[in-house]
Each structure stands twice: as C-alpha cells, then as structure tokens.
KEVEXZA-351807 format. One record per residue (C-alpha): residue number from 1; residue in three letters; z, x, y. Coordinates in Angstrom, 1 decimal. Layout:
PT,NUM,ALA,Z,X,Y
...
This chain:
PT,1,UNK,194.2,106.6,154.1
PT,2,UNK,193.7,104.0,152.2
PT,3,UNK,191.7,104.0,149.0
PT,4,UNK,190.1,100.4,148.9
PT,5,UNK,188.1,101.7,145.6
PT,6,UNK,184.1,101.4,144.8
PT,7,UNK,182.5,100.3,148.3
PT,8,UNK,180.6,97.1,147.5
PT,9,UNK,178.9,97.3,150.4
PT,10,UNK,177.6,101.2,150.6
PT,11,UNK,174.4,101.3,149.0
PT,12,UNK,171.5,100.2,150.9
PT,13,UNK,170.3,97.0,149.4
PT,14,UNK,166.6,97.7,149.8
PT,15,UNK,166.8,101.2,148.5
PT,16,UNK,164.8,100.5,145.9
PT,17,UNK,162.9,97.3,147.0
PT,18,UNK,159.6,99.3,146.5
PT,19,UNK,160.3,100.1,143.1
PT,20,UNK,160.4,96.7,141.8
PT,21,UNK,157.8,94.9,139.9
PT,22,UNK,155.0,93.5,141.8
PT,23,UNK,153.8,90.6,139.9
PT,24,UNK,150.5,91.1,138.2
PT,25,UNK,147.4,89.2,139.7
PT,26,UNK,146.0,86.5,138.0
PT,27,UNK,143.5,87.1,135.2
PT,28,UNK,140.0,86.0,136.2
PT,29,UNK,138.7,82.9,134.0
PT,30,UNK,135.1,82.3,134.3
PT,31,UNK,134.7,78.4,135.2
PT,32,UNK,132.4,77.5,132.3
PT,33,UNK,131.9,73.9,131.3
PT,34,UNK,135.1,72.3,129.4
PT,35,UNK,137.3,74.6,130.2
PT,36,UNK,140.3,72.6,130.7
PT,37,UNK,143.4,74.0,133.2
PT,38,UNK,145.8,72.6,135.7
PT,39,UNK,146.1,72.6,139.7
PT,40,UNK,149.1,73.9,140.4
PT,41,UNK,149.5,72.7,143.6
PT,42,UNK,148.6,69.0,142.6
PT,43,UNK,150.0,68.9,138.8
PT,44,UNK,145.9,67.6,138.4
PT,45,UNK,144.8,68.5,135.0
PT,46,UNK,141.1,68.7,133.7
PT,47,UNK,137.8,69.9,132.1
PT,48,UNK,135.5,71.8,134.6
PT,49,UNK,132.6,69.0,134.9
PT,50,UNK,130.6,70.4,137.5
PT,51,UNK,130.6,73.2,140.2
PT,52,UNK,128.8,73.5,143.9
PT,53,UNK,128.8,76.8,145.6
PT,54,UNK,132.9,77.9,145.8
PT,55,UNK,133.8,74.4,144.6
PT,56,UNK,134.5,73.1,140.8
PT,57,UNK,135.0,69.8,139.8
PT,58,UNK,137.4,68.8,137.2
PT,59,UNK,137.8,65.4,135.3
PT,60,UNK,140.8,64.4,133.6
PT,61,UNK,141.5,62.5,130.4
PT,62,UNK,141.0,59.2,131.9
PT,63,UNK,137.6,59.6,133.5
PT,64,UNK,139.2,60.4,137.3
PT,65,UNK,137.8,63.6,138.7
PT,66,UNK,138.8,65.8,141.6
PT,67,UNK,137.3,68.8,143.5
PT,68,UNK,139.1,71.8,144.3
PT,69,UNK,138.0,75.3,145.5
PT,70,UNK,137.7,78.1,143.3
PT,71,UNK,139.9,81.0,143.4
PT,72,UNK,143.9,81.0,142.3
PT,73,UNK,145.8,78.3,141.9
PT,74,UNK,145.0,77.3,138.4
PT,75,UNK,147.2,77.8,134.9
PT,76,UNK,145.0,77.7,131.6
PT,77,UNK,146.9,76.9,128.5
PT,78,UNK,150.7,77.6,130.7
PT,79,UNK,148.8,81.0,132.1
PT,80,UNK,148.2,81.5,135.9
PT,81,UNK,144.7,82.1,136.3
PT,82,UNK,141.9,82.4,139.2
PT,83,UNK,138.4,80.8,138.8
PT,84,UNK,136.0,82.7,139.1
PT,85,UNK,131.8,81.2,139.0
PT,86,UNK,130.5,81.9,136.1
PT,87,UNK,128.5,84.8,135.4
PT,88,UNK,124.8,84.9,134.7
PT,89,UNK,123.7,86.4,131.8
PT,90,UNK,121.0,88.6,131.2
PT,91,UNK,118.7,86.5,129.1
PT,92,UNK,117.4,87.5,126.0
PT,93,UNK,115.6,85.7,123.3
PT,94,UNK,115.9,81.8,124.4
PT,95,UNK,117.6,79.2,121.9
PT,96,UNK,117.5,75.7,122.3
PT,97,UNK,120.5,73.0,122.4
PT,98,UNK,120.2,73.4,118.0
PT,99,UNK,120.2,77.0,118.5
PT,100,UNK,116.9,77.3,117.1
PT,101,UNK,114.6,79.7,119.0
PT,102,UNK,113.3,78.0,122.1
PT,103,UNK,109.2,77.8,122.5
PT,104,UNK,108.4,78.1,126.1
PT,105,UNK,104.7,78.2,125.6
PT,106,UNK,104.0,75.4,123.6
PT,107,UNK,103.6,71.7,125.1
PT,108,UNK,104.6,68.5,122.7
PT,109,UNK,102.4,68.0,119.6
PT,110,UNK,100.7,64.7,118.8
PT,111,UNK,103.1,63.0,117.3
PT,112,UNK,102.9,63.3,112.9
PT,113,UNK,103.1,60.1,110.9
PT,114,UNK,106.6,60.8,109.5
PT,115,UNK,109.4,59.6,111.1
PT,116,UNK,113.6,59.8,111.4
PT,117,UNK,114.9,56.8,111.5
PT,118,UNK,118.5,56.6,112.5
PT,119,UNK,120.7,53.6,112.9
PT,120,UNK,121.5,52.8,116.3
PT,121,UNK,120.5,54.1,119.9
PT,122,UNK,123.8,56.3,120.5
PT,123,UNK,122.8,57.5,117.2
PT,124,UNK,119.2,58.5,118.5
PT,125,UNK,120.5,59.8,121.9
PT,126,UNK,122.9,62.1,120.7
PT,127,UNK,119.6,63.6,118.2
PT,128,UNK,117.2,64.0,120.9
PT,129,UNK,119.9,65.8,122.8
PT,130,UNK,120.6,68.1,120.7
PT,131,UNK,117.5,68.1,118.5
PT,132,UNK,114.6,66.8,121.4
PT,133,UNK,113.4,70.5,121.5
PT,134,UNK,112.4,71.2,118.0
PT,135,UNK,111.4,67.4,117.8
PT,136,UNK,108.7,67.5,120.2
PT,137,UNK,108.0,71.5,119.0
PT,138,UNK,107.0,69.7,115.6
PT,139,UNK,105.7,66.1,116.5
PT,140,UNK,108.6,64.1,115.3
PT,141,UNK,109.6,60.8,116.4
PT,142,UNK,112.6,59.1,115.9
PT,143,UNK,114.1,56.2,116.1
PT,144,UNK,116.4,53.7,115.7
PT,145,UNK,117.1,50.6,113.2
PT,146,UNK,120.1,48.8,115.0
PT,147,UNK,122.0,49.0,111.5
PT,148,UNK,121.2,50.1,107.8
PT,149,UNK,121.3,46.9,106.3
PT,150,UNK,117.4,46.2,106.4
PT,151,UNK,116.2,49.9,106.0
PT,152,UNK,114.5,48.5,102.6
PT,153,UNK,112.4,45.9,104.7
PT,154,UNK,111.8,48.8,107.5
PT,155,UNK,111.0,51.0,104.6
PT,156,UNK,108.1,48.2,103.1
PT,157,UNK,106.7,48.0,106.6
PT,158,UNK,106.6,51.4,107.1
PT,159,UNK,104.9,52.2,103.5
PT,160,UNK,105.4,55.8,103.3
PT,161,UNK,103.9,58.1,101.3
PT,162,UNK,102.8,62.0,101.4
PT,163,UNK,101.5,62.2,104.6
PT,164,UNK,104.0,59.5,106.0
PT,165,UNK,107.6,60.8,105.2
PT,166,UNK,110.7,58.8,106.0
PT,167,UNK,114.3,61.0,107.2
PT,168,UNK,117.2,58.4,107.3
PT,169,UNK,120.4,59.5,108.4
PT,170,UNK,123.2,56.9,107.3
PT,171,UNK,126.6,56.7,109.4
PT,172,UNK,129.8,56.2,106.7
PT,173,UNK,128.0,57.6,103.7
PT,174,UNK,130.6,58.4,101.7
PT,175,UNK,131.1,57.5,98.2
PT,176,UNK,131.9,53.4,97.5
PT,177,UNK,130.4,52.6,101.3
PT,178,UNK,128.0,49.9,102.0
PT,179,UNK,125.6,52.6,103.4
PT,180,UNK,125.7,54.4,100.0
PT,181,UNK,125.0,51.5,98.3
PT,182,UNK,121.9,50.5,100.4
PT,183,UNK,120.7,54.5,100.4
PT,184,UNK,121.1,54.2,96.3
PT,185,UNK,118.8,51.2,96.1
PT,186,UNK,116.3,53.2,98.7
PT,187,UNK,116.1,56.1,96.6
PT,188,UNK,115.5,53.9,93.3
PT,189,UNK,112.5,52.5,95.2
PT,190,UNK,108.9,53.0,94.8
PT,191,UNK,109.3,55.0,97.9
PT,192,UNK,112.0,57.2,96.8
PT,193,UNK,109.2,60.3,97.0
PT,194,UNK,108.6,60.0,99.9
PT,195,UNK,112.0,59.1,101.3
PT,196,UNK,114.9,60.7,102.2
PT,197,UNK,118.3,59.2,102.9
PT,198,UNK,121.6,61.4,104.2
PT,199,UNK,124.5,60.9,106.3
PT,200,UNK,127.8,62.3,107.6
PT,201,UNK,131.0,60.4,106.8
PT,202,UNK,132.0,59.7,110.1
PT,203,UNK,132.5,55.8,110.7
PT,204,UNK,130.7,56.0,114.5
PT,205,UNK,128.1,58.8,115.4
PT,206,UNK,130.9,59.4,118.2
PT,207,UNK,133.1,60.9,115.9
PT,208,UNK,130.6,63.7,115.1
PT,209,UNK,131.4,65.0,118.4
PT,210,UNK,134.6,67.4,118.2
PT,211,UNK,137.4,65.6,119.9
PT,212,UNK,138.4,68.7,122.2
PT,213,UNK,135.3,68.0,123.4
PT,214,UNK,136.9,65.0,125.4
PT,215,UNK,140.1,66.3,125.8
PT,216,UNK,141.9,64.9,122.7
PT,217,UNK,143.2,66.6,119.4
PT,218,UNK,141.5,64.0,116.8
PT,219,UNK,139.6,60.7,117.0
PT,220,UNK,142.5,57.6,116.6
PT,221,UNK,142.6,56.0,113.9
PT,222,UNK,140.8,52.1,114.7
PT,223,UNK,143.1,49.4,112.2
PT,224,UNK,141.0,47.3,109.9
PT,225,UNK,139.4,44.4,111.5
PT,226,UNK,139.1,45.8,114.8
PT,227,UNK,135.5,46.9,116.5
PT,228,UNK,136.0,50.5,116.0
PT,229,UNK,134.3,51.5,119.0
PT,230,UNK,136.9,48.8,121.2
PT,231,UNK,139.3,49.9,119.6
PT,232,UNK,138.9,54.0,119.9
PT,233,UNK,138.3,53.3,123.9
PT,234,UNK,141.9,50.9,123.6
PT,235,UNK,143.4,53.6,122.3
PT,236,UNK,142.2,56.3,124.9
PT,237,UNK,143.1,54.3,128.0
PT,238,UNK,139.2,53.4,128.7
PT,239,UNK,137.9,50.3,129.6
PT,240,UNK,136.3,48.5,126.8
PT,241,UNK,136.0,44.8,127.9
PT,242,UNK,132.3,44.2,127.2
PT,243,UNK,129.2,46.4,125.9
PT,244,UNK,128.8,47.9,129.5
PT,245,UNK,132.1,49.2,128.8
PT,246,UNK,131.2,50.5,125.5
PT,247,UNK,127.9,51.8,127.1
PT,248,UNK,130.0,53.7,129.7
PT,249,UNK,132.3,55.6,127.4
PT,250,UNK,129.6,56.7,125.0
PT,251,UNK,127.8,58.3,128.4
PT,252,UNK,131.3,59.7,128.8
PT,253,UNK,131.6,61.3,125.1
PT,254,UNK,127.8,62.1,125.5
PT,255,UNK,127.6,63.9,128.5
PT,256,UNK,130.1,66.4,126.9
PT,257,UNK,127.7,67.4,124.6
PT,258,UNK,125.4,70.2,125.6
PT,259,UNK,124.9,72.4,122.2
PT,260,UNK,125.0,72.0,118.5
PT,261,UNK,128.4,73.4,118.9
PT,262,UNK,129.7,70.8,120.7
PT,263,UNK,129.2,68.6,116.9
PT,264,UNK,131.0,68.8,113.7
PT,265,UNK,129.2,70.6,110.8
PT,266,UNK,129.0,67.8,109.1
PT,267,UNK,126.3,66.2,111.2
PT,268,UNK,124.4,69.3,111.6
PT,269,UNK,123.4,70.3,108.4
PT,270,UNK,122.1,66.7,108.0
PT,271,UNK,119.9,66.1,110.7
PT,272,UNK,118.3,69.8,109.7
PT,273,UNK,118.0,68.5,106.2
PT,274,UNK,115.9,65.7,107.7
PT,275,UNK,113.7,68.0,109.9
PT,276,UNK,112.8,70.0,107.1
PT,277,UNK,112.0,66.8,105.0
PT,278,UNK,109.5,65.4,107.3
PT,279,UNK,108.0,68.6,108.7
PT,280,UNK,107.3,70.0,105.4
C-alpha cells in the first residue's frame, strides 16, 4: 500500500470550533451628554446632544446632527461599544451649575445695590448660566457694558460706594493690554474702594469654554487684523457671514455648557472673586 504520508485531510475541521474564542460583548457606555463616538454602520461621528426614549442624537463637528437607536453599533475612542441610557443617580445633597450647594427653598432676593458688570452679552449669558443660581440666591445683578472702554464713565454714573459695590470682569487682562490699562486707571480712581476689576486672559469669553467641549483640541489661532470671532468660526467650517452668524455659533458653543466644568479655571476663580466682592 501506498504510504501517501500525514493525511491533510483526516482531522475534522470543526473539531474544535467550540473551543475558539467568542468575541467579548461590547462594554456598556452610558450615553451622557458630550460623549463623542462613531456609527459604525454610517462612518457618522459625534457628541451625544440629546436622547428620547431608546433614541440618542448625535451632532457632529459641523453643526449636522443625526438620530440613531441606542444599543451596539457604536466605537468610542477606536473601542466597540453599546449605548446604554444613562443611569439615574440617587440624589444626594443638590449643587448647582457652579457647584455650589443648590437652595431649593429660597425664592430670588430683592435685588442689592451692587452690581457685576461684564463687557458684552455673551459675556453675561455664559455668567448667568453658570452663575444665575447663586446670583439670584444673593440678589445680584449683572450686566453688560458692550466693551471696557467707558467703564470709567459707567463707573461716575454708577457712583459706588459701601453699600453700592462694583465687580468688573475684563476679557484680555493680561499684562501690557488695553483692558489692563483702563482697569489700572479704575483702580487709581476715587472709586477704587469700592471697585473691583479682574479678568481672564482669554481674547473672547468663548475661549473660556474648554475646546473638547465642541469637539476640537484648542481654540485656532485668529491672525492680527482679523475679527476674532469671524475668524475662529472661518476656521471651524461655521458660517460667519453677518452677526446672526456670529449669534448662531455662540448659541452653538453655549449650549455645550452645562456646569462649571465645562469652563477653564481661569474664568472660575474670577467670577467667584467677584461674588464675594459684592456680596460681602
């Protein structure tokens, strides 16, 4: 007989099916607000916006948003994952959007004669957002000055004094800065008592949002010259033709923000400062 040598062909080829590896099953991501994964199906890629029942929208980088069921189906960061609702949590003591301790029994106090005055209304949205809680907890009012350049004339209107503080907070304060130069003359005024002038050293209050906040790694850098708010939406891909534009992107960047951690540390500790100034 012939020896044809090792049958190729002998062993059972699903001898030892069972023993192979099942793949693992998806690890369950809770679909919280910003999270940002891909559609697998679809290639669509986005930050959990919204959800409805066993739906959960997502919006992408450019504004363009698309529904898809929960479940499977998703990668976060390159991982398969399945989206699960997201759980609720046992409550325990309440905090509001600053993380200060929410009052739930307390209605809005007549407003105080101090004031925060803040230089523009995106400026004065993004505070109340954040901030409108403990605001209205301690009878503050802000509001806005459409630029820093007349806060002395404001300022001589206003005539503070003990009972009548004045909290400014001053976008671009940084060392050499028009806004430092006006906050220096403030705070060598009669008023200077009574006043109170800070800022971040952010050029826009948008860029005291954290840019993962809208899906990008750092704000772009606007040339000299150039609007900087025109030219940050140019540079994302965002309309920016007129102010409706500009008014549409900041509700954009705004509507990302839900807690103080959502802002850059730079910005908090300011606006605090303030509170404590007036409130004192």
């Amino acid at each position: 007989m012939t020896d044809f040598g090792p049958d190729r062909y002998s062993s059972d080829v699903l001898a030892d099916f069972s023993r192979r590896r099942t793949p693992a099953p998806p690890r369950k991501v809770e679909a919280t607000d910003d999270l940002v994964v891909e559609e697998t199906e679809t290639g669509f890629s986005g930050a959990v916006v919204a959800r409805e029942g066993r739906l959960v929208t997502l919006e992408d980088y450019f504004g363009k948003r698309r529904v898809f069921p929960l479940g499977p189906g998703f990668l976060l960061e390159g991982e398969p994952v399945e989206l699960i609702p997201p759980t609720v949590k046992q409550q325990g003591m309440l905090r509001s959007a600053s993380g200060s301790v929410a009052v739930t029994d307390h209605t809005a106090r007549v407003a105080r004669g101090s004031r925060i005055f803040v230089e523009g209304r995106h400026d004065a949205e993004l505070v109340e957002k954040v901030w409108g809680h403990d605001l209205r907890v301690e009878g503050v009012v802000v509001e806005y000055l459409e630029g820093i350049d007349h806060l002395d004339e404001v300022l001589r209107d206003f005539a503070p004094d003990a009972g009548r503080r004045v909290g400014v907070l001053a976008d671009h304060l940084v060392a050499g800065s028009k806004e430092s130069r006006i906050a220096d003359a403030v705070m060598r005024s009669p008023f200077r008592e009574h006043v109170l002038v800070v800022g971040h050293p952010y050029i826009d209050i948008w860029q005291a949002v954290k840019p993962a906040r809208i899906g990008i790694e750092s704000w772009p850098v606007v040339p000299r010259g150039i609007d900087w708010k025109h030219g940050v939406c140019d540079a994302l891909g965002w309309p920016h033709d007129d102010q409706a534009d500009i008014a549409h992107a900041w509700q954009r960047i705004l509507g990302r923000v839900s807690t103080f951690n959502d802002l850059e540390p730079a910005l908090l500790g300011r606006v605090e400062q303030l509170i404590d100034f007036v409130t004192a």
